[in-house]
C-alpha positions as CSV (number, residue, x, y, z in Angstrom):
1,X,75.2,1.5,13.9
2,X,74.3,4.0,11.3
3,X,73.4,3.9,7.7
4,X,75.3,6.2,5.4
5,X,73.8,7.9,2.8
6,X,72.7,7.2,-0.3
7,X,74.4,9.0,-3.0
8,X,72.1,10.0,-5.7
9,X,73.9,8.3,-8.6
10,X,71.7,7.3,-11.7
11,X,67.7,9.3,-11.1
12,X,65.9,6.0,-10.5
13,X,63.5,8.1,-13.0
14,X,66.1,7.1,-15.8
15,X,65.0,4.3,-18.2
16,X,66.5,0.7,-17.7
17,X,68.5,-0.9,-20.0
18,X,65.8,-1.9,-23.5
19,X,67.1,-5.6,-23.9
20,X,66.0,-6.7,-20.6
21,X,63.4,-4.4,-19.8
22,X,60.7,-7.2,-20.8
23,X,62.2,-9.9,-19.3
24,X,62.8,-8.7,-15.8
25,X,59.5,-6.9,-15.7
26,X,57.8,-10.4,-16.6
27,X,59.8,-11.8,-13.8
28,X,59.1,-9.6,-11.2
29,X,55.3,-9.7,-12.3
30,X,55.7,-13.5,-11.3
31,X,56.9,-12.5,-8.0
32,X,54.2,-10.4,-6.9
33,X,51.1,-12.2,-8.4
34,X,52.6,-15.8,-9.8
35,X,50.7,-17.8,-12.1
36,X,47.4,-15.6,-11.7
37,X,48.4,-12.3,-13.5
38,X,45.7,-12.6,-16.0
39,X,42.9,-13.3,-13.1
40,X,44.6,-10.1,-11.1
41,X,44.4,-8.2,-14.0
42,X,40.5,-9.0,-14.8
43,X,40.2,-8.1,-11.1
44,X,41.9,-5.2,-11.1
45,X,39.6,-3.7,-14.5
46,X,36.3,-5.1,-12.7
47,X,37.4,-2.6,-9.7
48,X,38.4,0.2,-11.2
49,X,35.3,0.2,-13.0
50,X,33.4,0.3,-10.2
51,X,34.4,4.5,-10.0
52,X,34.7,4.2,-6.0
53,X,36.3,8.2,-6.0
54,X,36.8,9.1,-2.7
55,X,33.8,12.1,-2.3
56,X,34.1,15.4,-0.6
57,X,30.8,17.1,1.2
58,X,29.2,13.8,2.3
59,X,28.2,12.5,5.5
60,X,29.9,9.4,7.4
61,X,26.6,7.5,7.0
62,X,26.3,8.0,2.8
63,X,29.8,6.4,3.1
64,X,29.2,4.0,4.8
65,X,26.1,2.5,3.0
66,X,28.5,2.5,-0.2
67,X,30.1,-0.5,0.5
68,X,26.9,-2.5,0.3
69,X,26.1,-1.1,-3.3
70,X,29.5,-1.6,-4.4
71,X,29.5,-5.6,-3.0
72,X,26.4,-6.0,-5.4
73,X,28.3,-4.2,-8.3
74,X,31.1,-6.2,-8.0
75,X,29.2,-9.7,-7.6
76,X,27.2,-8.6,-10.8
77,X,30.8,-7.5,-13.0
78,X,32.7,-10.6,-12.2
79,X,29.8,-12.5,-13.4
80,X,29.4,-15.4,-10.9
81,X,28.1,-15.8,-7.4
82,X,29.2,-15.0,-3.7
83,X,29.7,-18.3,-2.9
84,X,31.8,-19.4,-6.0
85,X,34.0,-15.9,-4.8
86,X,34.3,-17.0,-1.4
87,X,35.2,-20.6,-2.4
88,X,38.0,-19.4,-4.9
89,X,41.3,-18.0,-2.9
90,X,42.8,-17.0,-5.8
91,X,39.7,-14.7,-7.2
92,X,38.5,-13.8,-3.6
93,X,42.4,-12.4,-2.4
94,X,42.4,-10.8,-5.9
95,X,39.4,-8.9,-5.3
96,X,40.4,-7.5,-1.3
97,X,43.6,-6.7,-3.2
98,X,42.2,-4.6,-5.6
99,X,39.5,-3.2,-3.5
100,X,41.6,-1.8,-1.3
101,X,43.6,-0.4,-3.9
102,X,41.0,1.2,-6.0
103,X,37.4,0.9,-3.9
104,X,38.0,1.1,-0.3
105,X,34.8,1.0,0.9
106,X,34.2,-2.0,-0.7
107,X,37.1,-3.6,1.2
108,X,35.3,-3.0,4.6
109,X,32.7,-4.7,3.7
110,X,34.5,-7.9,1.7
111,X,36.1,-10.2,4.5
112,X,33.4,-10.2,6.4
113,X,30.7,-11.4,3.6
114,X,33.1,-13.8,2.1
115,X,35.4,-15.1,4.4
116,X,33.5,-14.8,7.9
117,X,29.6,-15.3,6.9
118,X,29.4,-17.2,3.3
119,X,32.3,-18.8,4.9
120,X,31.4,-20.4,7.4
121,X,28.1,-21.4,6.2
122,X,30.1,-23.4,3.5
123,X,32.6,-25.2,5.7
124,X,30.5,-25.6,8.7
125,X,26.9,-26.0,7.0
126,X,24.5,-28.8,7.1
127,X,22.9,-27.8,3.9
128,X,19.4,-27.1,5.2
129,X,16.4,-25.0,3.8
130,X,16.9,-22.2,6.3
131,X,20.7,-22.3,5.8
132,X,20.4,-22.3,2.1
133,X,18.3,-19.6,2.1
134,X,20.5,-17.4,3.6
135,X,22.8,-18.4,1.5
136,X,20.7,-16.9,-1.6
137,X,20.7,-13.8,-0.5
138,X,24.3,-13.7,0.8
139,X,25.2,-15.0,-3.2
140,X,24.1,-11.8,-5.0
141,X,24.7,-9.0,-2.1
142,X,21.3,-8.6,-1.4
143,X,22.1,-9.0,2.0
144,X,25.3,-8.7,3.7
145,X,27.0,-10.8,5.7
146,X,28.8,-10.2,8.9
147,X,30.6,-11.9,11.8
148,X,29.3,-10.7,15.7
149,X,32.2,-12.3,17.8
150,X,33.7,-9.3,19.9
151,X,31.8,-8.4,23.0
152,X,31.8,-5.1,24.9
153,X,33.7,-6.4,28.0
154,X,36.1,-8.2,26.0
155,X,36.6,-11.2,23.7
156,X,38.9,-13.9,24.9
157,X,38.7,-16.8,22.5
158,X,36.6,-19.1,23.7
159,X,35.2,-17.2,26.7
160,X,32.5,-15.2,25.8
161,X,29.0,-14.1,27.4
162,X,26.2,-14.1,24.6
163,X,24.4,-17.7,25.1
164,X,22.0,-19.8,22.7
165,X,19.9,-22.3,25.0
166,X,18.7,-25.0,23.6
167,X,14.8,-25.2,24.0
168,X,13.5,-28.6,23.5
169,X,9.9,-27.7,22.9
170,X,10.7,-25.8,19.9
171,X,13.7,-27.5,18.9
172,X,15.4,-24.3,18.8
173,X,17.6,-22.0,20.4
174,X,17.0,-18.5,22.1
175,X,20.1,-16.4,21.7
176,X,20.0,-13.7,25.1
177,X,23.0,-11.3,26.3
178,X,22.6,-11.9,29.9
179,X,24.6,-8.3,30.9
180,X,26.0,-5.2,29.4
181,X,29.5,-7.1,28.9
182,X,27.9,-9.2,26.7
183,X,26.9,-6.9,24.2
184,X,28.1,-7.4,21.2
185,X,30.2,-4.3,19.7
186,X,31.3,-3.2,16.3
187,X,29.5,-5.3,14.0
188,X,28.3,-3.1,10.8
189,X,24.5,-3.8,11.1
190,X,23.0,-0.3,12.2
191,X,22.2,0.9,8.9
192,X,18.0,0.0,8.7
193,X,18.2,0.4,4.9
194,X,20.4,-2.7,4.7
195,X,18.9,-6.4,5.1
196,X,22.1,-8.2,7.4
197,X,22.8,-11.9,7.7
198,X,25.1,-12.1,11.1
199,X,26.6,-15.3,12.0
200,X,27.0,-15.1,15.6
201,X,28.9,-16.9,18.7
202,X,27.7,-17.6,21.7
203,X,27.5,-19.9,24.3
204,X,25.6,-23.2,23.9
205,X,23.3,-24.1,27.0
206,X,21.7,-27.4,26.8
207,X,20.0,-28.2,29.9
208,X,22.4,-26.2,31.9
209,X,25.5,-27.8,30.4
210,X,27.8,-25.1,29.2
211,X,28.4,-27.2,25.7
212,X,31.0,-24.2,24.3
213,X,31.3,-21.1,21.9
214,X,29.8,-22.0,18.8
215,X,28.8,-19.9,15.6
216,X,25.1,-19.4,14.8
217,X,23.6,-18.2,11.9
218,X,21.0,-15.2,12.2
219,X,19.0,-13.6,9.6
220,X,19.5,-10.4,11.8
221,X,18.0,-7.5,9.7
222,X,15.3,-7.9,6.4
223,X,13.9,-5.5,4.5
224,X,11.1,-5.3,7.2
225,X,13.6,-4.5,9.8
226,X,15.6,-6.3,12.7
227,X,14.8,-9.4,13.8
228,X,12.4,-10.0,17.0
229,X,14.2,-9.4,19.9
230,X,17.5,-7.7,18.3
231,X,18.1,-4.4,19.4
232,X,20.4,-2.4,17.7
233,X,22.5,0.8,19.0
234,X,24.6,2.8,16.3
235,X,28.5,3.7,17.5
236,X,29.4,7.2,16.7
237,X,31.6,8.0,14.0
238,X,35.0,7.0,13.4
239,X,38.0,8.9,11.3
240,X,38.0,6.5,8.6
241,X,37.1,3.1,7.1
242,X,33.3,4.1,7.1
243,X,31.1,1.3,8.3
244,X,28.0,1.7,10.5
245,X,29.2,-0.3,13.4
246,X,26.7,-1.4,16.0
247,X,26.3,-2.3,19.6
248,X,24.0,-5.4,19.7
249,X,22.0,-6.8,22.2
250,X,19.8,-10.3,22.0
251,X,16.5,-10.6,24.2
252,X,14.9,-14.6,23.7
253,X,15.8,-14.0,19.8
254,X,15.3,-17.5,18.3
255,X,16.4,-19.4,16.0
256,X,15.9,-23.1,14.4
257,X,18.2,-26.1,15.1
258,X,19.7,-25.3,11.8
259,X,21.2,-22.0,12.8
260,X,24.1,-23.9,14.4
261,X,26.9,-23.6,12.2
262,X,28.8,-27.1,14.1
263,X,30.1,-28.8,11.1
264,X,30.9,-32.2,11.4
265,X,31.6,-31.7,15.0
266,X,29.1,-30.5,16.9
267,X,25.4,-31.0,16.3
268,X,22.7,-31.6,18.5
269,X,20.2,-34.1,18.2
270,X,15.9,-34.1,19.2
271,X,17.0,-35.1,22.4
272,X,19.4,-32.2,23.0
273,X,22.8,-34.1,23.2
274,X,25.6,-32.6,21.4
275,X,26.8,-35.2,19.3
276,X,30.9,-34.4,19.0
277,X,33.9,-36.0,19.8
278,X,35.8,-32.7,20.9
279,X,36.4,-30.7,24.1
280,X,34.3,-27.9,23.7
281,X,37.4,-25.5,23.6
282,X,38.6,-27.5,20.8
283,X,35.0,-27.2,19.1
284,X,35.6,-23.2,18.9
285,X,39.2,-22.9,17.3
286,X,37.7,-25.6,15.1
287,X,34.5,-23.6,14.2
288,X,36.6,-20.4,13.9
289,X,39.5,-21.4,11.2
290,X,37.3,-19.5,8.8
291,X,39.3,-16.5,10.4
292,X,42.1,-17.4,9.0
293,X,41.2,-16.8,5.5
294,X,40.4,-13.6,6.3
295,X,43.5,-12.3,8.0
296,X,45.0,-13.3,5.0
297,X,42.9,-11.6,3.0
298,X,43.5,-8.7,4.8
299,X,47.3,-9.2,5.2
300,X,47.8,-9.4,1.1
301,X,45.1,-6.4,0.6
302,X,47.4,-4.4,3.1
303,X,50.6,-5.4,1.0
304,X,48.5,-4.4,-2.0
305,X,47.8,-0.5,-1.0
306,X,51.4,-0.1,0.4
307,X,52.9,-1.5,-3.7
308,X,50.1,1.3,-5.2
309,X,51.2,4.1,-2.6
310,X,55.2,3.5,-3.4
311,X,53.8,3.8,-7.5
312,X,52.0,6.6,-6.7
313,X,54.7,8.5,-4.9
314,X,58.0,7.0,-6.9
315,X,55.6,8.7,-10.3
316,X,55.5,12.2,-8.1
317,X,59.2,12.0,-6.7
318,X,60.0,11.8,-11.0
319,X,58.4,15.2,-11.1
320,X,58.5,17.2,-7.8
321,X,61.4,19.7,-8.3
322,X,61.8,21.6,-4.8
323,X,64.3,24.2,-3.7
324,X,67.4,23.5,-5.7
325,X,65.1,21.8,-9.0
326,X,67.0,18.2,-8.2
327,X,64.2,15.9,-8.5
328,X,62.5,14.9,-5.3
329,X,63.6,11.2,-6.5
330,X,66.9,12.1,-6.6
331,X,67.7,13.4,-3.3
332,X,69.6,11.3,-0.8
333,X,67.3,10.7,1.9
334,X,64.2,10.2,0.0
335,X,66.4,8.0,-2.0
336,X,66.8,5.5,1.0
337,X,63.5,6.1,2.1
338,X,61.6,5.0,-1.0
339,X,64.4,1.7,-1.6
340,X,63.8,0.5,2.1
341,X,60.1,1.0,2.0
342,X,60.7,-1.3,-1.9
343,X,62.6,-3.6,-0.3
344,X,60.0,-4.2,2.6
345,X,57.1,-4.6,0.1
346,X,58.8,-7.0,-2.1
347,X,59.5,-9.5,0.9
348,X,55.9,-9.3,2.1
349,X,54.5,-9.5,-1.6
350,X,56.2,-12.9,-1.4
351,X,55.2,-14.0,1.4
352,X,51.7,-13.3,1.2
353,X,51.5,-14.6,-2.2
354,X,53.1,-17.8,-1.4
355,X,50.7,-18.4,2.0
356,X,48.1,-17.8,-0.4
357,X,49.4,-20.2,-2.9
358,X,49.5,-22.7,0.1
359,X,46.1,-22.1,1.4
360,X,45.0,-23.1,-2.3
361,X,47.1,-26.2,-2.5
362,X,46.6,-27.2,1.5
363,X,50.0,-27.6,1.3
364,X,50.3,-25.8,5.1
365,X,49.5,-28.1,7.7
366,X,49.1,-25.0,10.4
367,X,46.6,-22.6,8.0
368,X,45.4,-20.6,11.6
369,X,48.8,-20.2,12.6
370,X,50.3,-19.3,8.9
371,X,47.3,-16.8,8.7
372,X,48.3,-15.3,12.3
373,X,51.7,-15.0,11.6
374,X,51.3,-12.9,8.7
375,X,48.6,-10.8,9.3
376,X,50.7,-8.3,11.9
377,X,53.8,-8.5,10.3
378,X,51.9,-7.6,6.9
379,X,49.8,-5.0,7.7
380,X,52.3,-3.5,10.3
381,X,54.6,-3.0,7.4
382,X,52.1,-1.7,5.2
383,X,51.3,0.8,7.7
384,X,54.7,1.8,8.0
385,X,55.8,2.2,4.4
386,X,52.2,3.8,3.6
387,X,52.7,6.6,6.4
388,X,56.3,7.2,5.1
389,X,55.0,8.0,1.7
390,X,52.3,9.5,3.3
391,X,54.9,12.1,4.7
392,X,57.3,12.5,1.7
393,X,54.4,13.3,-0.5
394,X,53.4,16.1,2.2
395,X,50.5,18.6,1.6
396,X,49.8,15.8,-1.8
397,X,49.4,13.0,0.8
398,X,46.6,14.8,3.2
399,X,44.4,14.9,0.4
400,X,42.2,11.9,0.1
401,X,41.7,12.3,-3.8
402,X,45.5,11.2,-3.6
403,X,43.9,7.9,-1.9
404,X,46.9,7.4,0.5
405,X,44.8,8.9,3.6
406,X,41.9,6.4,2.6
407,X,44.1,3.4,2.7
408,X,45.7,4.3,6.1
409,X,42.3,4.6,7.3
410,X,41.6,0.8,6.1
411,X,44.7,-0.2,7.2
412,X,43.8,1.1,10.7
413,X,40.3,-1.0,10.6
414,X,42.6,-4.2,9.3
415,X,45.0,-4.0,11.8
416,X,41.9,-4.9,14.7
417,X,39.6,-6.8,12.4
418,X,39.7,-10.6,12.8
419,X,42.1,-10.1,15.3
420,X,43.9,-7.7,17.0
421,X,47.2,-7.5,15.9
422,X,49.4,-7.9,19.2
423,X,46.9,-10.3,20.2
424,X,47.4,-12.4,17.0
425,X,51.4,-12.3,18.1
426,X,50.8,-13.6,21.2
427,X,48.9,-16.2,20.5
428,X,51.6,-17.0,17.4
429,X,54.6,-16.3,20.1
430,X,53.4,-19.0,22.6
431,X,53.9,-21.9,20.0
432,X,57.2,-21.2,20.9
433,X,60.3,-24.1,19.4
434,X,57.3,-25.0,17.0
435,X,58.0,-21.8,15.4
436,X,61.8,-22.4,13.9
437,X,60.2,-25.7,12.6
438,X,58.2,-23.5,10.0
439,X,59.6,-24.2,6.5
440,X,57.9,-22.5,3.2
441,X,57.1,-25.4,0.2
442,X,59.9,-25.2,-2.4
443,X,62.1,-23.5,0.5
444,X,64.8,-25.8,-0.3
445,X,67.8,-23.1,-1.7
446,X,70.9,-21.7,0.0
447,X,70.1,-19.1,1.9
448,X,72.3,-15.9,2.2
449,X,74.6,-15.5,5.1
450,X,72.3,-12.3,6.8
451,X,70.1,-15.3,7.2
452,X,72.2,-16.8,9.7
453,X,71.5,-13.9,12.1
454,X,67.6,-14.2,11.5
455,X,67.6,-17.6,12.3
456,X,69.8,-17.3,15.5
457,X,67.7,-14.6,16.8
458,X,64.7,-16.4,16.3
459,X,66.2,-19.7,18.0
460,X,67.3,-18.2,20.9
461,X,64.2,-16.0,21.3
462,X,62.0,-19.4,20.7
463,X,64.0,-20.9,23.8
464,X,63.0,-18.2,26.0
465,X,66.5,-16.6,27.1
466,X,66.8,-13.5,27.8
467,X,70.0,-12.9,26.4
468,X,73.1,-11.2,28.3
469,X,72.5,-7.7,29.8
470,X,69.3,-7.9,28.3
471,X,66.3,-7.1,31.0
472,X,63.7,-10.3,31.2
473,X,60.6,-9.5,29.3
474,X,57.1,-10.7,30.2
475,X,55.8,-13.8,28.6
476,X,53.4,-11.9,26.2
477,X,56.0,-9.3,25.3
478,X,58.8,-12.5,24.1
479,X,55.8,-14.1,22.4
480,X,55.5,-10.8,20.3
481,X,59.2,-10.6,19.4
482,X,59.0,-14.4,18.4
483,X,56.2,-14.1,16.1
484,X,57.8,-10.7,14.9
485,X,61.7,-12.6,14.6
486,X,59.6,-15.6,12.7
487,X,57.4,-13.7,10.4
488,X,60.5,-11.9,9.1
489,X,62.4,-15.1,8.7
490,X,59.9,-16.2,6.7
491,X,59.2,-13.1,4.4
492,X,63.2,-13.0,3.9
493,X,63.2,-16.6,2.9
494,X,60.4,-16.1,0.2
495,X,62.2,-13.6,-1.2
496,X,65.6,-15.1,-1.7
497,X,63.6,-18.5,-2.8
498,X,61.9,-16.4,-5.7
499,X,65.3,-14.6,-6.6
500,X,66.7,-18.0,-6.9
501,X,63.4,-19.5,-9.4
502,X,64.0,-16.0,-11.9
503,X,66.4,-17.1,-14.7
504,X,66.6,-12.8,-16.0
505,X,69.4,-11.8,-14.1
506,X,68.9,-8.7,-13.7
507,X,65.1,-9.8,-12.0
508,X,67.5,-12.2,-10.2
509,X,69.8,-9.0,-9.0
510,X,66.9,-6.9,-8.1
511,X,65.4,-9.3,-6.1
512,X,68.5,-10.5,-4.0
513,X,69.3,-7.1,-2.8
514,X,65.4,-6.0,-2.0
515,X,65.9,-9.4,0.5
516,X,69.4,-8.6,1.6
517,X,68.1,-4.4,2.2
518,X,65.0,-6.0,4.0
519,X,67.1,-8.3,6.2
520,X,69.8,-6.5,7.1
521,X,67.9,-3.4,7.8
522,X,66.2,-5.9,10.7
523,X,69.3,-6.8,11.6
524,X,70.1,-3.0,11.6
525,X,67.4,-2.0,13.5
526,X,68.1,-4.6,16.2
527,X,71.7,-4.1,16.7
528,X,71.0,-3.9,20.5
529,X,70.1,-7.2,21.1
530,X,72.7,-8.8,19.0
531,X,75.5,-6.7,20.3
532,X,74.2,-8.0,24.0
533,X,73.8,-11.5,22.8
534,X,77.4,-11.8,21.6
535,X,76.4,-11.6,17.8
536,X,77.6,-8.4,16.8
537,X,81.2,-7.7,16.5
538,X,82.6,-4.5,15.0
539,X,83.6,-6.1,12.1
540,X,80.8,-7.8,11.4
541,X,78.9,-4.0,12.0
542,X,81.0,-2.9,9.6
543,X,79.9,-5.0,7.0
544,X,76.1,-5.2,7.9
545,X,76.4,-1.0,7.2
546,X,78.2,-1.7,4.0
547,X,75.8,-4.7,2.3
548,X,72.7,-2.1,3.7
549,X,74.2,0.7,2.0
550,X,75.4,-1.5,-1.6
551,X,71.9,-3.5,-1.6
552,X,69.8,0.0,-1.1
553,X,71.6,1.6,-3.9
554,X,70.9,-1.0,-6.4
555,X,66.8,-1.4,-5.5
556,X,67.2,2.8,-5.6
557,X,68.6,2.6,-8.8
558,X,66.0,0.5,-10.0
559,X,62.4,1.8,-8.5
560,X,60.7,2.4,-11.8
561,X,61.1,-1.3,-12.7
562,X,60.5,-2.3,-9.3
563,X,56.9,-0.8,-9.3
564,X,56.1,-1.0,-12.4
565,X,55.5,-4.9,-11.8
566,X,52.6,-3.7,-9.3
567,X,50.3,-3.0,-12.0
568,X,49.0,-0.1,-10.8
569,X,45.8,1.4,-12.3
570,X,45.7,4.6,-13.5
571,X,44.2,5.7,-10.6
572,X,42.6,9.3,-10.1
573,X,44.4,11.7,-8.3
574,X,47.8,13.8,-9.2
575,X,49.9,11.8,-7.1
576,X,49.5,9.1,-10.0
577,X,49.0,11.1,-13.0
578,X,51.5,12.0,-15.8
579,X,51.9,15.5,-14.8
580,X,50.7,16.2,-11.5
581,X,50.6,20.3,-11.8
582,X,48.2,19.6,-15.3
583,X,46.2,17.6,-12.9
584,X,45.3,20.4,-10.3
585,X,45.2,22.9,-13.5
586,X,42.4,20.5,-14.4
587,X,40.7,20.4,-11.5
588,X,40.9,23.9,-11.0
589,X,39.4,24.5,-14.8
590,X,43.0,27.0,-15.2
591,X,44.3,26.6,-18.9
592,X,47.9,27.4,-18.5
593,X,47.6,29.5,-21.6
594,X,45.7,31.9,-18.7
595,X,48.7,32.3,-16.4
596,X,51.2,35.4,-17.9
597,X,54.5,33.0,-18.1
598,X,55.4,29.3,-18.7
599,X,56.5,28.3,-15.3
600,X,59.7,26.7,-17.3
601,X,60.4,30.4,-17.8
602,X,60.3,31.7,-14.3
């Protein structure tokens, strides 16, 4: 199948109709941040306060320790501690949001104090002295918190090499990395400037009984330096997302009975007996969950850099005049590109805002599996529509005062951070027939027919066919497609269950076609597989085209409203100023009274 052009029609730069300008704007705004606007918008001002300018002519170390500085900024401007942050869904997604939008290096360092460290000290906590302690610090940023799960020779759940041996004498533990593939790796704890509170997994010995991965809680670095028996190797430099990541090693390093983060589930008692009713597989997923907020995190901070890049460039496309002077906007292929890449971001605004919603309502019985359903298909897609406007923005886009080359680079850290993203499918995949079951709360509309074919792809996928003419996959590789076929249902659904709630009908008409653009062009894109499993007539090719084509003219003819409801900052940079030429001739320190013609006279 192929797309047709767009035709050019009305410049999507051209104002929309006064009378319901107001109205559909306030509606969309509903769809992308709900009923916490106001707190998105306090955010948002705390952030860009914080001045985080992407610098030129400074090393990948002064970069890095930013992050820490801006963590203690931000704790300070929002005016209430870590803990309340990291206990609020709402405020702690509406600061990664805005972070990664307008202070990147504070994003790096934001999932793992909140979500991973403060985190789990909160859910899994006894409440003791040398817990709440840590705490203390952890509350005001002045130290950081960070999560030391991955190990050099590979992380498989559960299986891991680090150990904490119970020593009855000094009812303690000695955390030890018994070989080199036990080394812990990427942790951002090399800086010595930068007191680190690490909460740590590792095996639990207690009289050599293998009790199971559990989380510790290490007061790795002080202002005096690391911790006795922690040695600490810096990694070289990466391209982007500065953080100074570590390889870590334990020798005897010990720690009190309190360091075990085990929850309600696993503590251990003077005489060294792990009091829990749970396998000690079990024990870990349990111990982990904390994860899960921060894929989500990630997943809606992702979404949240790919609705600023399509402001950015839609605002340049209104002003670029190449070649012929037709409007970069205006031209036919950028037309599409810019609608699809709308159409995308809208679905997975919804989605991510309504898993957020649920995670602050506990209305989803399966948070972990939620959390690693949307984190791939989330940041995947924000990867993709970032490096498209990346490209249409050309020589603009390279430039990191533009901020699009800074929030790939995140975007590249997110996509491995609590998870690697294939991994996360897999894992999601092989639930298998549990998947189709998923329903969203309120998901209780008709649904288009394009729906129909997500749904039947999905199904057949969860049952593990192979489909006519189609070579067998490996179990791993339909466990991806699953998760992949699932997670789009599911944005598709959000949508067309949010166009459904809007009484403005021109919000209402907006937001049907972004879903039907987003779902067909799946359906597009996989024409293969439905043409081999019986699904795809010409006829019904015909008319997928045609509903592509209608639906991405009327979100193309629409873009300024569309990202207007972002709420974009006025962020630095000519990609998002008002005229981007005036912004270079100011950067340059060039009046254009020096230059001998008007360039609207050449």
């Amino acid at each position: 199948m192929t797309t047709t052009d767009l035709s050019t029609g009305e410049s999507s730069c051209g104002p929309t109709r006064r009378r319901d300008i107001s109205t559909t704007e306030k509606a969309l705004f509903e769809v992308i941040f709900g009923d916490q606007l106001d707190l998105h918008m306090r955010v948002r001002d705390v952030v860009v306060g914080l001045a985080d300018i992407a610098p030129s002519g400074v090393t990948f170390d002064q970069e890095a320790a930013r992050g820490p500085r801006l963590l203690r900024e931000v704790i300070a401007a929002l005016g209430c501690s870590a803990r309340e942050i990291s206990s609020d869904a709402q405020m702690r997604g509406a600061l990664c949001d805005w972070a990664q939008v307008a202070a990147p290096r504070l994003l790096l360092v934001l999932t793992g104090h909140f979500d991973l460290a403060i985190g789990a000290i909160l859910s899994l906590g006894n409440g003791s002295a040398y817990q709440q302690q840590c705490l203390a610090e952890l509350d005001t940023g002045a130290a950081l918190g960070v999560l030391m799960l991955t190990e050099l020779g590979g992380t498989n759940g559960a299986d891991q090499r680090t150990v904490a041996v119970w020593d009855r004498q000094s009812q303690g533990f000695t955390l030890g990395t018994p070989g080199p593939e036990a080394v812990k790796m990427m942790p951002n704890v090399a800086d010595p400037a930068i007191p680190k509170t690490a909460v740590v997994t590792a095996r639990l010995i207690v009289d050599g009984r293998d009790e199971g991965v559990l989380p510790f809680l290490l007061k790795l670095r002080t202002r005096r330096g690391l911790a006795d028996g922690v040695h600490v190797a810096r990694l070289p430099d990466k391209v982007s997302a500065p953080m100074d990541h570590g390889l870590i090693r334990f020798d005897d390093v010990w720690l009190p009975r309190d360091a075990l983060l085990g929850g309600d589930f696993a503590r251990i008692d003077v005489n060294g007996r792990v009091e829990s009713g749970l396998p000690p597989r079990v024990r870990f997923h349990r111990a982990i969950g904390v994860l899960g907020d921060g894929r989500l995190d990630l997943a809606n901070a992702a979404i949240a850099s790919a609705r600023a890049s399509l402001s950015g460039l839609v605002n340049y496309a209104c002003q670029r005049r190449p070649g012929d002077g037709t409007l970069l906007v205006d031209r036919d292929a950028v037309r599409r590109d810019l609608a699809a890449a709308a159409a995308a971001v809208y679905a997975m605004s919804a989605l991510g805002r309504r898993l957020r919603d649920m995670r602050v309502s506990q209305s989803g019985t399966e948070p972990v599996l939620w959390s690693m359903l949307a984190k791939p298909l989330l940041t995947n897609t924000a990867l993709e529509v970032l490096m498209m406007c990346r490209d249409r923005a050309a020589a603009q886009g390279a430039l990191r005062i533009n901020h699009l080359v800074d929030w790939i680079g995140n975007l590249a850290a997110m996509r491995t951070a609590e998870g690697e993203n294939q991994i996360m499918q897999v894992v999601a995949g092989r639930r298998g027939a549990e998947l189709p079951a998923l329903r969203l709360p309120g998901q209780e509309v008709d649904m288009p027919w394009y729906m129909g074919m997500l749904v039947d792809r999905e199904r057949v996928l969860a049952q593990g066919r192979a489909g006519h003419g189609v070579p067998a996959r490996g179990r791993d590789a339909r466990a991806i497609e699953l998760a992949t076929a699932t997670g789009e249902r599911l944005a598709v659904a959000a949508l067309v269950t949010e166009a459904h709630s809007v009484t403005d009908p021109l919000a209402r008409k907006l937001l049907e076609s972004a879903a039907a653009a987003y779902a067909l062009g799946r359906v597009h894109d996989r024409g293969t597989w439905y043409a081999a499993n019986d699904q795809l007539d010409t006829p019904r090719a015909e008319l997928i085209t045609q509903e592509l084509d209608r639906n991405l003219r009327v979100v193309a003819e629409h873009l300024s409203s569309l990202v207007a409801a972002f709420a974009t900052p006025a962020l630095p940079g000519p990609l998002f100023s008002g005229d981007y030429i005036d912004a270079w001739m100011e950067y340059a320190g060039w009046a254009r009274a020096s230059f001998p013609a008007d360039r609207n006279n050449l």
